[in-house]
C-alpha positions, 0 to 999 in steps of 0.5 A, a space after each residue: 468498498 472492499 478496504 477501509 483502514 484508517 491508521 493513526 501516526 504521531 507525527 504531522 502530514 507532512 513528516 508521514 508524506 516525507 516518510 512515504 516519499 522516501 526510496 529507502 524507506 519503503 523499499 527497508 519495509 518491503 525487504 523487512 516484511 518478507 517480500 524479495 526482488 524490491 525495486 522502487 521504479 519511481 519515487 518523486 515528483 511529476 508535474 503536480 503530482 508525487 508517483 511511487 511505483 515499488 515492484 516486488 515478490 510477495 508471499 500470499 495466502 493461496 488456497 488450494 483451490 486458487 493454486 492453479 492461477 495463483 502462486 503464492 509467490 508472485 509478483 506485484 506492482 504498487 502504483 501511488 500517486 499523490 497530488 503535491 498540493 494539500 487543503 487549507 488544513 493540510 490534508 493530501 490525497 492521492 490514489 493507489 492502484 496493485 496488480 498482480 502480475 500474471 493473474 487478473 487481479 487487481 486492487 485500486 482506491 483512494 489515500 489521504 493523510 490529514 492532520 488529527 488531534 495526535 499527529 496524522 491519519 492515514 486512510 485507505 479506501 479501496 476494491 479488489 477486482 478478481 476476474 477469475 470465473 467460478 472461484 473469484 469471488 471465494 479468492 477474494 476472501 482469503 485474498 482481501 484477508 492477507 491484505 488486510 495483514 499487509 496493510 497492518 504490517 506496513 503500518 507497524 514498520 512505519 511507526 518504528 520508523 518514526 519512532 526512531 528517526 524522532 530519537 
């Protein structure tokens, strides 16, 4: 397992899931974080499931010696798929999927969101996948690094969020 990140909002599963249900919302963050071109594609309910697909242009960390097939502005699909129904205590799960357009990269894991003792916890799981010979596993280095800055930036515009719909 390459990601591991578990995030703590103060506010109950159901508050954050509506949150991370909203258009608006994420595609405010997406355009607050830098990337460009956001177009959430889907965002509701089908079936019992809840899907968030949000395509955007992202600036990464590309090393020189990645620059040949990667572009430090390329574009990504997100793909989010919650089950509508939560446990006994609350707790959502889901999965989640990143692809990287035009680059044999690709990301995939599992989400929750469960009740704690302050509000919720978001937790991400997941592997990057590089099929890149000779140079992919050293990409994958500089690349799980950006995610993990990502992941950090998103969670920061989620709590000013709530922050400020809860004022």
């Amino acid at each position: 397992m390459d990601i591991d990140v578990a995030n703590e909002y103060p506010a109950d599963p159901a508050t954050v899931f509506a949150m991370f249900g909203d258009a608006d919302f994420l595609k405010d963050r997406s355009e607050a974080l830098g990337h460009t071109d956001v177009e959430v594609a889907e965002c509701g309910p089908v079936e019992d499931e809840f899907r968030i697909r949000i395509e955007r242009r992202v600036l990464i960390n590309v090393p020189k010696f990645a620059r040949k097939v990667l572009s430090p502005r390329t574009s990504i699909e997100q793909a989010d798929t919650w089950d509508l129904d939560t446990d006994a205590a609350g707790t959502r799960s889901g999965r989640w999927e990143v692809n990287v357009k035009g680059a044999p990269i690709s990301m995939q894991g599992e989400i929750t969101l469960a009740p704690s003792h302050t509000g919720t916890v978001h937790h991400i799981t997941g592997t990057m996948n590089i099929a890149i010979p000779v140079i992919g596993g050293r990409l994958k280095k500089f690349l799980l690094r950006d995610t993990f800055d990502s992941i950090q930036a998103e969670y920061d515009q989620s709590l000013a969020y709530l922050e400020e719909a809860s004022e």
